[in-house]
C-alpha positions as CSV (number, residue, x, y, z in Angstrom):
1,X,9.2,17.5,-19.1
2,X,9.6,13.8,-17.7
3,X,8.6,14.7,-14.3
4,X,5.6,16.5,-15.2
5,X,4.1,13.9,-17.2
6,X,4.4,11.7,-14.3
7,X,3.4,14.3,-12.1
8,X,0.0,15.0,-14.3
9,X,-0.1,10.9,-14.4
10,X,-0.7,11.1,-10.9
11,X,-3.5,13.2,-11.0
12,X,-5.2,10.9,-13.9
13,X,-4.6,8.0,-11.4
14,X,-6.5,9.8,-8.5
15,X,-9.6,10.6,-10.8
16,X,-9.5,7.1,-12.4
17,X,-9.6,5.6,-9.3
18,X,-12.1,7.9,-7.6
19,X,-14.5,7.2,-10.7
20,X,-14.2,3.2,-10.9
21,X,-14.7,3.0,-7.0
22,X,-17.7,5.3,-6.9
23,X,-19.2,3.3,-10.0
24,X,-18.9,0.1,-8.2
25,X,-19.8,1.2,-5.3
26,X,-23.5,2.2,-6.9
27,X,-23.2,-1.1,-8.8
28,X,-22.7,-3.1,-5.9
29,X,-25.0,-1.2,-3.4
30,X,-27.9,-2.0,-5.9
31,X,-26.9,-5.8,-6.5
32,X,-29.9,-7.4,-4.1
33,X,-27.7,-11.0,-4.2
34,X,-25.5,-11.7,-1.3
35,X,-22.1,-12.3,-1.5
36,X,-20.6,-15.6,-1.3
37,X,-17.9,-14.6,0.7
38,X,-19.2,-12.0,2.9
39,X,-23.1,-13.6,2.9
40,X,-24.5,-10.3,2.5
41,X,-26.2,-8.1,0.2
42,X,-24.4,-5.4,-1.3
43,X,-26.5,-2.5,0.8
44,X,-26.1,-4.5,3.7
45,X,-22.5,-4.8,3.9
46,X,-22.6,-1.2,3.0
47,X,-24.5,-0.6,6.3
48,X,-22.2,-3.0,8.0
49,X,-19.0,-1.2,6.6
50,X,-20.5,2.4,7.5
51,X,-20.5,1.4,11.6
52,X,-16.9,2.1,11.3
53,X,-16.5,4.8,9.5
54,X,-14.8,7.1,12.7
55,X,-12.2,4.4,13.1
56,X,-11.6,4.2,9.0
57,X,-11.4,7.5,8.7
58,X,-8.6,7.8,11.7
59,X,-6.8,5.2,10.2
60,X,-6.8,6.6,7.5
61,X,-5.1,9.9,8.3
62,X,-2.9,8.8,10.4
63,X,-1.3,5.9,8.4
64,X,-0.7,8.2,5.0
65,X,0.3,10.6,7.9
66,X,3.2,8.3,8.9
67,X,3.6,7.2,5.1
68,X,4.2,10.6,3.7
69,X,7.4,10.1,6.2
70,X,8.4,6.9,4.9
71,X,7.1,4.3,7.7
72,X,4.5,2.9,5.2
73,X,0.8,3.0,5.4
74,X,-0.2,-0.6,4.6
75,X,1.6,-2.1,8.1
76,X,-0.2,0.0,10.5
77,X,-3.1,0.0,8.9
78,X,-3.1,-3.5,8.4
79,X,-2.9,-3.9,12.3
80,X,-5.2,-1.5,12.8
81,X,-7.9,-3.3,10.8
82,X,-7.6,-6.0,12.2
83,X,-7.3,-4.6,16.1
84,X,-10.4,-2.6,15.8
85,X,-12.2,-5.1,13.9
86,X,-13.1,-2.5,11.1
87,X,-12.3,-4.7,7.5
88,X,-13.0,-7.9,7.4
89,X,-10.0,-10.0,6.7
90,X,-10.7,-11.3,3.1
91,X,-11.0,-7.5,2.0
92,X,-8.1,-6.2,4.1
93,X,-5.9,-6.7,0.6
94,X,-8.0,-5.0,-1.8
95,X,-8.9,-1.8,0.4
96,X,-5.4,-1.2,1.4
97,X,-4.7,-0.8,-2.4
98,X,-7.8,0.8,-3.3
99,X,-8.3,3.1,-0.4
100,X,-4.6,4.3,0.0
101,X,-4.3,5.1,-4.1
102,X,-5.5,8.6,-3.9
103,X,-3.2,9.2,-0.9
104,X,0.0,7.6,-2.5
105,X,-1.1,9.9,-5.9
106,X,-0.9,12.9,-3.7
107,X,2.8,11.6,-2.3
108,X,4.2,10.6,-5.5
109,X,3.0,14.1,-6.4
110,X,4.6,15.9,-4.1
111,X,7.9,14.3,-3.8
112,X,8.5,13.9,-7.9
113,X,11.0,16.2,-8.8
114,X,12.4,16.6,-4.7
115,X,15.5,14.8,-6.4
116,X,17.2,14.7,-9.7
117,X,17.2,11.0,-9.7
118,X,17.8,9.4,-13.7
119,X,14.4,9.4,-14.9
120,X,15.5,6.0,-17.0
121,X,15.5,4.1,-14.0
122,X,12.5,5.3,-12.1
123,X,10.5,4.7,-15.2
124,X,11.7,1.1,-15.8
125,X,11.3,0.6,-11.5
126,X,7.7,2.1,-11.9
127,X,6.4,0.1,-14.8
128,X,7.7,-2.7,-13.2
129,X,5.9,-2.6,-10.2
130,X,2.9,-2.1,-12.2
131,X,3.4,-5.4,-14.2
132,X,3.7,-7.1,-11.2
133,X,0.7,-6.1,-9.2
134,X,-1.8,-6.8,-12.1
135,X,-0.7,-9.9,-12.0
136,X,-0.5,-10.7,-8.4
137,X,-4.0,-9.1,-7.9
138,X,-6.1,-11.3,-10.1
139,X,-4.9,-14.1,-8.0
140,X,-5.5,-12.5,-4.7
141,X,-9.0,-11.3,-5.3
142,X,-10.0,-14.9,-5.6
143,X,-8.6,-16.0,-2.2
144,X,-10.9,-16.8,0.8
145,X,-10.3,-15.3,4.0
146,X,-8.0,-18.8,5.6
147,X,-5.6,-17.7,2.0
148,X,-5.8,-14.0,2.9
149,X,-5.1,-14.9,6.2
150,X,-2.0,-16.7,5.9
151,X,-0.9,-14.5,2.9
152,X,-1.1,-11.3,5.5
153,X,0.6,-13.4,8.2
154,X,3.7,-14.1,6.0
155,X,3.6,-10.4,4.4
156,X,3.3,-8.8,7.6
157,X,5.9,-10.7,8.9
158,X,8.7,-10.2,6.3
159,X,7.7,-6.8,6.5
160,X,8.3,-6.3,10.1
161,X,11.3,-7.5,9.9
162,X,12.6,-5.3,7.1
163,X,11.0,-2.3,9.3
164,X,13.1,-3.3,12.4
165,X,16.6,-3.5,9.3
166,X,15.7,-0.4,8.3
167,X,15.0,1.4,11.8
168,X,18.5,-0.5,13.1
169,X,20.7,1.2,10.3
170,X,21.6,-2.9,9.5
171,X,21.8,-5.0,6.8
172,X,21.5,-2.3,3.3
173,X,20.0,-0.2,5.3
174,X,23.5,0.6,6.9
175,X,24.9,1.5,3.5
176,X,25.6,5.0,1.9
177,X,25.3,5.5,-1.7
178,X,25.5,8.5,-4.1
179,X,24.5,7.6,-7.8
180,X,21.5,8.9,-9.0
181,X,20.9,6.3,-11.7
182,X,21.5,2.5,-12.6
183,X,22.9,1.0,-15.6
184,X,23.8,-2.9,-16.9
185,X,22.8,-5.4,-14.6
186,X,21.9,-3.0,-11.3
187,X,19.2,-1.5,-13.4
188,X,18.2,-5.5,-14.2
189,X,18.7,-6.2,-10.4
190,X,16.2,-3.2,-9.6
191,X,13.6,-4.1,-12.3
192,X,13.1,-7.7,-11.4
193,X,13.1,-7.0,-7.9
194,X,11.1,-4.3,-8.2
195,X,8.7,-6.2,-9.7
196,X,8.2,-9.0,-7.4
197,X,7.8,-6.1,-4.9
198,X,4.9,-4.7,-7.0
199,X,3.4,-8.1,-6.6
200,X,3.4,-8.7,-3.2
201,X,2.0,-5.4,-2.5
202,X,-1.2,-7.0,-3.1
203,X,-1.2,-8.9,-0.4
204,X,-0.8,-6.1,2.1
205,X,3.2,-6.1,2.0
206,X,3.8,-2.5,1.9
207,X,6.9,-1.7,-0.7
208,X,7.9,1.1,0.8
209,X,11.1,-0.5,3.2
210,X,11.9,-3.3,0.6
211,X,12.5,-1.0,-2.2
212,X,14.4,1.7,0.2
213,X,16.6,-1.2,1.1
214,X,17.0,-2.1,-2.8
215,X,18.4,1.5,-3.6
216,X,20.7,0.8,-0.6
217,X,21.9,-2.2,-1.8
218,X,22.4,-0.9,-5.5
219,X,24.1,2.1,-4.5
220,X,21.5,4.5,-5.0
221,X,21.3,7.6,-3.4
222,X,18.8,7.2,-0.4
223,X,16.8,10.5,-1.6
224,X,16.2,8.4,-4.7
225,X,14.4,5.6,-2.8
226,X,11.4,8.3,-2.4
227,X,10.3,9.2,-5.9
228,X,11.1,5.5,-6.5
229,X,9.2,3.9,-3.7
230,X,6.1,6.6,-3.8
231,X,5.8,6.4,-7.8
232,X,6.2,2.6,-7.8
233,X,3.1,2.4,-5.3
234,X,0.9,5.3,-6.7
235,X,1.2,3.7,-10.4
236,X,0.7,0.1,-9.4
237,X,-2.1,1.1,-7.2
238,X,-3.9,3.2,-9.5
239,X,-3.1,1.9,-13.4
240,X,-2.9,-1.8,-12.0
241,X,-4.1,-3.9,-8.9
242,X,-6.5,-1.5,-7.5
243,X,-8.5,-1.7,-10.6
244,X,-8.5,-5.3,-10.1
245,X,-9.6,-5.5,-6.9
246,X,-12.3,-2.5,-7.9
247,X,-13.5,-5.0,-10.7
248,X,-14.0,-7.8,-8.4
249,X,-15.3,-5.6,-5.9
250,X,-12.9,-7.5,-2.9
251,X,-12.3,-4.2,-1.2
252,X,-14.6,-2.2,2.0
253,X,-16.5,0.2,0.1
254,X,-16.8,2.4,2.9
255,X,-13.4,2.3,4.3
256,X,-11.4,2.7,1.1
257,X,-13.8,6.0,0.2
258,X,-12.2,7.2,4.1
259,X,-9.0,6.1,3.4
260,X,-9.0,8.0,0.0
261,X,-10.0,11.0,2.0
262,X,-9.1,11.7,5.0
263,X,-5.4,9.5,3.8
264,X,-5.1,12.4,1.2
265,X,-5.3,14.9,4.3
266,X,-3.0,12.9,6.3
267,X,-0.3,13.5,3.5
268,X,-0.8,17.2,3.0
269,X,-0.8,17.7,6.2
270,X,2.9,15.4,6.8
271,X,4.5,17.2,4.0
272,X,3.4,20.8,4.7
273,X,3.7,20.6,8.7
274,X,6.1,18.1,10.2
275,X,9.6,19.3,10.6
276,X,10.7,16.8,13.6
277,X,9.3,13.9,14.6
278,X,10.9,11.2,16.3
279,X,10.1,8.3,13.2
280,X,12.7,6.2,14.7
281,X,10.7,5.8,17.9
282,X,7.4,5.7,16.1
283,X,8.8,2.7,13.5
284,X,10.2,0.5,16.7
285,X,6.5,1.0,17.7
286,X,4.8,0.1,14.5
287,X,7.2,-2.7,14.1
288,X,5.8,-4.2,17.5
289,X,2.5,-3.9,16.3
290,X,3.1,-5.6,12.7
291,X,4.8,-8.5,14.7
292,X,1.7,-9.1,16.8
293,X,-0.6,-8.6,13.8
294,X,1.3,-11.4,11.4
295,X,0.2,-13.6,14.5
296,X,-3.3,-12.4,14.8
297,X,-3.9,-13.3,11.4
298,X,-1.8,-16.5,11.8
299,X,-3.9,-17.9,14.6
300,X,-7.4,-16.9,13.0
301,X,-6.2,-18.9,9.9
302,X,-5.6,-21.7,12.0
303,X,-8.4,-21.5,14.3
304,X,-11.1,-20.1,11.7
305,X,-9.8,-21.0,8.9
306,X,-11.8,-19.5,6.0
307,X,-14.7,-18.9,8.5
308,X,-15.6,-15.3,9.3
């Protein structure tokens, strides 16, 4: 019964999300002020945002494509915002947790119920996570793009180097556990960290590796580290920071309405088609690319600062 409440929770996240983005999408579209930080009218970033709509709606596919398989979406599609020059950097944040909510419903969908895992636990991970990215979020809508900048640099960075942990079978990543569930102060560990992890999602660092390598540590067994990791992101992003960043309107309108679609199809697609795919290869090469995006965003902090 558990698992389809959370199951049917997904699908209330998916509609409330659609909903408060296509409301504030009209609300903003119809607001003749410019913004402060983008210096342009709501239709006119609109306009701006539809140019790259091809290259938004590619990303978007192919980085809940790779998520559905546990790389993470909000790495490569991090670099790939910033490579094609698609998002502008102060609203990378807020339409990587916007857009990719629908897509991470649909996985935390899908994989609840793959494995018996204690439902205790992924309850108290999961509302965790959420507590943690409301909080985070309010803060990081109000940062200019030299804060977002940084911020992404740093994320990016750590993440990378959990990726390259992970796809080297070292540090937790190396270890083999079989419970199910946690108890006493592992289940403490996993909600604090858990937590922190929901927080820092909202500035780009995906929590997908992090929290696989937190079931490692805490003996978990590494099926569990799916419904945990998927649920944690599809709750947070949909009852908690993406809201947020919906409210403040710090997201691409366009882009997040792509990534919510054509992501959505990228997961089906994962999960009903691929058998065998060589994700070791394909996280060494996303791992690359994060390293050399945590620098693009490092220089243009220094060089630009909070310019555009």
């Amino acid at each position: 019964m558990a698992m389809y409440i959370m199951k049917g929770l997904c699908i209330v996240g998916i509609i409330l999300n659609v909903a408060l983005m296509l409301k504030k999408n009209k609300e903003m579209r119809a607001n003749p002020a410019k913004d402060e930080v983008i210096g342009m009218t709501g239709e006119e970033m609109w306009q701006e945002q539809k140019k790259h709509r091809i290259a938004t709606a590619i990303i978007g596919f192919f980085a809940n494509f790779f998520d559905t398989l546990g790389i993470g979406s909000f790495a490569p599609s991090s670099a790939a915002f910033k490579m094609t020059k698609s998002v502008d950097d102060v609203l990378v944040p807020g339409t990587l947790n916007v857009g990719d909510t629908v897509p991470v419903c649909v996985e935390a969908f899908l994989f609840f119920g793959i494995v018996e895992m204690d439902v205790l636990t992924l309850a108290l991970m999961i509302i965790a996570s959420v507590a943690g990215s409301i909080l985070m979020a309010g803060i990081v809508s109000k940062f200019d793009r030299k804060k977002v900048r940084f911020a992404m640099f740093i994320g990016l960075f750590l993440l990378a180097t959990i990726m390259l942990c992970k796809v080297l079978g070292v540090g937790p990543f190396g270890i083999v556990g079989e419970e199910l569930g946690l108890r006493g102060i592992k289940l403490i560990i996993a909600v604090v960290v858990n937590f922190i992890l929901g927080a820092l999602m909202s500035i780009g660092v995906g929590l997908y590796a992090p929290c696989m390598a937190l079931c490692a540590l805490l003996g978990l067994n590494v099926s569990c580290a799916f419904p945990a990791m998927m649920g944690s992101c599809a709750y947070l992003m949909a009852f908690g920071n993406g809201p947020k960043f919906i409210q403040e309107g710090r997201y691409d309108m366009y882009a997040s309405l792509m990534q919510a679609l054509f992501g959505a199809l990228g997961v089906v697609c994962a999960y009903v088609f691929v058998k065998n795919l060589p994700i070791a290869t394909l996280t060494k090469l996303v791992v690359i690319v994060v390293y050399i995006t945590s620098f693009l965003f490092l220089r243009d902090g220094i060089k630009k600062g909070s310019a555009a």
